[in-house]
Structure formats: C-alpha cells, structure tokens
C-alpha positions as CSV (number, residue, x, y, z in Angstrom):
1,X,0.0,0.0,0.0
2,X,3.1,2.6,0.7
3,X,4.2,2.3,-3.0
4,X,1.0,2.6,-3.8
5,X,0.3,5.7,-1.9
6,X,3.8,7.1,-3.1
7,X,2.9,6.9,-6.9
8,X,-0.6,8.3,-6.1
9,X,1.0,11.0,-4.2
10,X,-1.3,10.5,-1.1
11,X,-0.4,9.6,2.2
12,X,-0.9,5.6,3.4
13,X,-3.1,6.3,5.6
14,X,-6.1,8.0,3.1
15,X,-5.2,4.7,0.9
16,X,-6.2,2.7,4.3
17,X,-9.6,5.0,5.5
18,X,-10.8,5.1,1.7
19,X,-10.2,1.3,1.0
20,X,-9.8,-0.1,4.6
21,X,-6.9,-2.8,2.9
22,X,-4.8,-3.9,0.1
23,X,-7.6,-6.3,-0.8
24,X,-10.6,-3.4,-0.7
25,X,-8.1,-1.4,-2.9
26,X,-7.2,-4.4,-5.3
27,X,-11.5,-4.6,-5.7
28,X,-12.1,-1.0,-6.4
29,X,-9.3,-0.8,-8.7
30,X,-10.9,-4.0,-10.6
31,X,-14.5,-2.4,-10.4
32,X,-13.6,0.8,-11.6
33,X,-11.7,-1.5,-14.8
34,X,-15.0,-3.6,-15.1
35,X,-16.9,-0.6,-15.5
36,X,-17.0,0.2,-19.3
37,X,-17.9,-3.3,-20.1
38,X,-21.1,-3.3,-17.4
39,X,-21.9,0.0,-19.2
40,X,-22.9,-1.2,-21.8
41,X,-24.0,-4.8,-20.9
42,X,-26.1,-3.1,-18.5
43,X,-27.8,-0.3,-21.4
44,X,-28.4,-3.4,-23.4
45,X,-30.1,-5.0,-20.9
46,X,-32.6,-1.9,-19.8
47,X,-33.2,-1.3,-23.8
48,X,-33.9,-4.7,-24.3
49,X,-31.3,-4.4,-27.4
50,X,-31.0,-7.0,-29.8
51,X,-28.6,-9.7,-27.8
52,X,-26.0,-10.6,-30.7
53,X,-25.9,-7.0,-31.6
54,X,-25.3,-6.5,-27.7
55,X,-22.5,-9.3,-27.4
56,X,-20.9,-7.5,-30.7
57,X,-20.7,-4.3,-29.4
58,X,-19.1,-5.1,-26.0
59,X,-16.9,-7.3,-27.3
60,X,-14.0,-5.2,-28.2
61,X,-14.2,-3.2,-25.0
62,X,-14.2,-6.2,-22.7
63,X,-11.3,-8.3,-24.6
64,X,-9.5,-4.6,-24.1
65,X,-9.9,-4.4,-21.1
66,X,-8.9,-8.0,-20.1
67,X,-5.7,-7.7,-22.2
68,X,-5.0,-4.0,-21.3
69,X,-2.1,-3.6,-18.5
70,X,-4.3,-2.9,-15.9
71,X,-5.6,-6.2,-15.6
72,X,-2.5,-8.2,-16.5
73,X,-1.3,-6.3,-14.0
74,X,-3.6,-6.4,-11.3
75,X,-3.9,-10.3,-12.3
76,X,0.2,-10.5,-11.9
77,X,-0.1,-9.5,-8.4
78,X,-3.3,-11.8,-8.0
79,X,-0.9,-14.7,-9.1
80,X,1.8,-14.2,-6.4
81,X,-0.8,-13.6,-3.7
82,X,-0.6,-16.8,-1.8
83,X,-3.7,-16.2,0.4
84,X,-5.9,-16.0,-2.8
85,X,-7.4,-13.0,-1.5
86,X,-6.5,-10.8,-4.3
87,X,-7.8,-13.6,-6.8
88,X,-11.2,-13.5,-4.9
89,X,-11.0,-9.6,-5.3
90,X,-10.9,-9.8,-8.9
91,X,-13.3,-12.7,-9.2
92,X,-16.2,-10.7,-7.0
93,X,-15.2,-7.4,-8.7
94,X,-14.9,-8.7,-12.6
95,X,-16.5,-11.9,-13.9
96,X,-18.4,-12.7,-11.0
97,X,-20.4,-9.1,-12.0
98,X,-19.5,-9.3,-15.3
99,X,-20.8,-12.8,-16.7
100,X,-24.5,-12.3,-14.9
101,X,-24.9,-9.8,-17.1
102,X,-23.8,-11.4,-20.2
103,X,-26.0,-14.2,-19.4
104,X,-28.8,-12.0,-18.7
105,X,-28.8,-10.9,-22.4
106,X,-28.4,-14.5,-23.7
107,X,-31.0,-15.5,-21.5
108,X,-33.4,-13.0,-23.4
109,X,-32.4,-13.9,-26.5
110,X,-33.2,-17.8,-25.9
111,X,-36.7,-16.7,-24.4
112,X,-37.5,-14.9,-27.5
113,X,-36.0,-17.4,-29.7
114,X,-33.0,-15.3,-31.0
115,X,-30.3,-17.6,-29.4
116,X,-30.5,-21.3,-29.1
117,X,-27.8,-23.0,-26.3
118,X,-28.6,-25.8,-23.7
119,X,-28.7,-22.6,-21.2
120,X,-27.6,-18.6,-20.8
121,X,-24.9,-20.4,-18.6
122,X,-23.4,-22.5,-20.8
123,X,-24.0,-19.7,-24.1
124,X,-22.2,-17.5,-21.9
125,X,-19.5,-19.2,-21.5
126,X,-18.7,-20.4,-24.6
127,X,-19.3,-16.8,-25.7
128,X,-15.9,-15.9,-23.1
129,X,-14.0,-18.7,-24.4
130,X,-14.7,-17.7,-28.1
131,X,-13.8,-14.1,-27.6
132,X,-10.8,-14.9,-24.8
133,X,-9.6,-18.1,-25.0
134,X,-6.1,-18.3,-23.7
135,X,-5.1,-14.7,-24.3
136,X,-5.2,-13.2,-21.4
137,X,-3.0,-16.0,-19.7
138,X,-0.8,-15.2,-22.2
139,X,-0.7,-11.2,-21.4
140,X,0.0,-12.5,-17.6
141,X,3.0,-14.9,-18.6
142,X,4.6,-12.3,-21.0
143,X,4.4,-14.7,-23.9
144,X,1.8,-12.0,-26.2
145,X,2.3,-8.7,-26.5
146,X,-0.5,-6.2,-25.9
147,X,-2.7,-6.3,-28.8
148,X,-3.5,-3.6,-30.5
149,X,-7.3,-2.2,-31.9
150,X,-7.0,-3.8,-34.9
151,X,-6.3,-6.7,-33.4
152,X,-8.6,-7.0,-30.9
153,X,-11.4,-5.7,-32.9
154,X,-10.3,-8.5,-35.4
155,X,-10.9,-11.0,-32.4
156,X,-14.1,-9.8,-31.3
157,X,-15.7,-10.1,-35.0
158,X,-14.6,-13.6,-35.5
159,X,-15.7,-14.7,-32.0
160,X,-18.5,-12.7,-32.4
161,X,-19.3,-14.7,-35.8
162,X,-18.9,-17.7,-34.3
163,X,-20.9,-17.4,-31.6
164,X,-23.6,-16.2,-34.1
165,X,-23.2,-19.8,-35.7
166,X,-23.5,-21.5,-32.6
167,X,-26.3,-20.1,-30.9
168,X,-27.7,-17.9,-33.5
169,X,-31.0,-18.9,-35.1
C-alpha cells in the first residue's frame, strides 16, 4: 500500500480510510476496470437491445480491457498472492459481476428465440471462451504482447461470428 500511496502522491493512511486494505483497494481498482464493459451490458439489458448485436458491441471493449495492462497487472499481483485474496477480489469485482450480465442478455435472447444454447450459462461461457480463450493468460505470462485495436477488434468479429453460428437462429 506505501508504493501505492507514493505513486498516487497520497499519504498511506487515506489509501487505508478510503479502501480499509490492500484487498478493498485491489477490488475497487478491478470495479472501476469492469466498469466500461457493465456499461454497456447493463444499457443493453434496460433497452432490451438486440442480444447478438449487444455481445458484438461489448466485445472489443471487454477483450481490451482484459488484455489491457491494468488487468494483466492487477492479475500478476493476484498470481503471487498466496492467500488467494487478491484472486477473490478480482473474481467478485470482474466476472463474478460481469458474466450475470452477459448471461442476462443470452438469456433474453433464448426466451424470444433469438439464441438457441442448452442454457444462458453454458452460451455464456462459450461466448468468453470464443472471444478470450487463452489470451489473457498469455498477457500474464509475458508470452503476447498487448494487442492492438486492430487486433482486438479483429478478435471480437470472429468470436462474435462464431458465436452467431452456434447459438444464432
């Protein structure tokens, strides 16, 4: 938290009253990173927007920001956390409020027959594995550089199409 505090040019003791610990800091800063992607996911949701359209247009912004160097980051230091807290910090504060809402959407789309998948669960899924697969392991493990726009907007269209294939109808 002191280096932290240091680069942020406040004093460790406003990092500890505003986030209480390293682990209420680690969550904010993975909510605040999250945020883009529920933006929109959440929009699509309260417009009851087309659901492939929906998956489409969040791609891209959600494969950035699981590549970018905030979460490789922030998932570097989750890696050598050996009490697993800072893992639970970025489960709660990314997918675990992220994928509810992807399945949400999917789940619309198989009740008006615009998707067809066993479940929004397992269409969900496959939708993350599609547009992610083992990239951002990759960003973690310094084997793939960051990507840039063109190629992650190249991603997101393919998984995007092939999700279409799968589930669309």
């Amino acid at each position: 938290m002191l280096s932290i505090a240091k680069e942020a040019k406040a004093s460790n003791e406003t990092l500890y009253r505003w986030y209480t610990d390293k682990t209420g800091l680690f969550k904010a800063m993975v909510e605040s990173n999250a945020r883009a992607t529920k933006a929109v996911l959440d929009a699509a949701i309260r417009d009851e927007a087309d659901p492939l359209v929906s998956l489409e247009k969040v791609a891209p912004i959600l494969l950035s920001m699981l590549l970018g160097e905030k979460a490789v980051s922030l998932n570097r230091a989750a890696a050598s956390d050996e009490s697993g807290e800072l893992g639970a910090a970025i489960a709660t504060g990314g997918r675990d409020s992220v994928l509810p809402l992807i399945e949400r959407l999917i789940e619309r789309g198989l009740e008006t027959g615009a998707l067809a998948a066993p479940s929004a669960d397992v269409a969900a899924n496959w939708f993350l594995n599609l547009l992610i697969g083992d990239l951002q392991i990759r960003r973690v493990i310094r084997t793939l550089p960051i990507p840039s726009d063109t190629d992650v907007h190249s991603r997101a269209i393919a998984a995007s199409s092939a999700f279409r294939k799968l589930c669309g109808t």
